[in-house]
C-alpha positions as CSV (number, residue, x, y, z in Angstrom):
1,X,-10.0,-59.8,2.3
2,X,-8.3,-58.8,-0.8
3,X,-6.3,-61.9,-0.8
4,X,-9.7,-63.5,-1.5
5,X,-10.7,-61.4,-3.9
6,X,-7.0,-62.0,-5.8
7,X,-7.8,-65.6,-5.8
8,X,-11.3,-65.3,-7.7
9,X,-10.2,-64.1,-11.0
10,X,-6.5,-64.7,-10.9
11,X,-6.7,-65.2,-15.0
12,X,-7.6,-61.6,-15.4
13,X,-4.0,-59.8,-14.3
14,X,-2.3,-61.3,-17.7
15,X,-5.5,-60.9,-20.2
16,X,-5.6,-58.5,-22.5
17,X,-8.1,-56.3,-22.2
18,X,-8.0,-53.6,-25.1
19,X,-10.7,-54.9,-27.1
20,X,-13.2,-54.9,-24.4
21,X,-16.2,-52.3,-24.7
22,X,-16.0,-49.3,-22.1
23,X,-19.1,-49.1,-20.4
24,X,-19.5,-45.4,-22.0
25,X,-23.5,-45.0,-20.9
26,X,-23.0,-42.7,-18.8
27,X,-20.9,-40.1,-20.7
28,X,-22.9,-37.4,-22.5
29,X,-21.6,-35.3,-25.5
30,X,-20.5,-31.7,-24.8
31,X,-20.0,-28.4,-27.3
32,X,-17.0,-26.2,-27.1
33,X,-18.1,-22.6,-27.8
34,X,-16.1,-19.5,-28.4
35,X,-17.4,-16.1,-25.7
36,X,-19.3,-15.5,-29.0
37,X,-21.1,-18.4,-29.4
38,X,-19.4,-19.8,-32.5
39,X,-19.2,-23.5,-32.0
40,X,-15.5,-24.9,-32.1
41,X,-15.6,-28.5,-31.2
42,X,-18.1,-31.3,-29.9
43,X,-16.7,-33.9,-27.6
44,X,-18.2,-37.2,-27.1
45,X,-17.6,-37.1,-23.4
46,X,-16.6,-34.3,-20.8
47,X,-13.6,-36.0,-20.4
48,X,-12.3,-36.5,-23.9
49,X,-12.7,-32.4,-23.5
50,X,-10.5,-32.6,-20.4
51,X,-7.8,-34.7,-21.7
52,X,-7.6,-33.2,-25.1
53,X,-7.6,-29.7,-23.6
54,X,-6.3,-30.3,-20.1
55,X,-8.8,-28.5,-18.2
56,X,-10.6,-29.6,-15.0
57,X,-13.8,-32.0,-15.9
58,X,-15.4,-30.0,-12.7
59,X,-14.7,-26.8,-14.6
60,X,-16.4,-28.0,-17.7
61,X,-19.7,-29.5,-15.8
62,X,-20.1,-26.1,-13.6
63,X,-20.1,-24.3,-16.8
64,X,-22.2,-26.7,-18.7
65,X,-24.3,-26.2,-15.5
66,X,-24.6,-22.7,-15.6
67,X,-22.9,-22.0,-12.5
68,X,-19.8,-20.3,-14.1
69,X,-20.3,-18.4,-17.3
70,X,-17.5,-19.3,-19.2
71,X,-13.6,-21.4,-18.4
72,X,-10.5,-20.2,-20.2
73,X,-12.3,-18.5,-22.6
74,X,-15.0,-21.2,-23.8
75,X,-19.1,-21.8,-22.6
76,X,-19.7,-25.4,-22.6
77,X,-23.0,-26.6,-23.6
């Protein structure tokens, strides 16, 4: 089956695909706050946060969640 499914769109493994939009609807901006509650950065996405900060993306939704009170020393909102 993936044979077939090599053979549909065999034009797309050499395009370049940089300038195509990322489906981004789904991704929801996030607030870094200090234990204080002095903002310190917004995010556009949870994992912009991640990457840029390497922490866990499950870490930041449980706290933006309210399961957890704070990660590494920041609330997430």
């Amino acid at each position: 089956m993936a044979s077939s499914r090599n053979r549909l769109f065999p034009f797309l493994k050499n395009t370049d695909r940089s300038g195509w939009k990322k489906n981004d609807s789904n991704s929801k901006p996030v607030a870094r706050d200090d234990l204080e509650g002095n903002l310190l950065k917004e995010y556009p996405s949870i994992t912009v946060a991640s990457r840029e900060l390497h922490l866990d993306k499950k870490a930041i939704i449980q706290v933006a969640k309210e399961k957890y009170k704070q990660w590494n020393g920041f609330v997430w909102m």
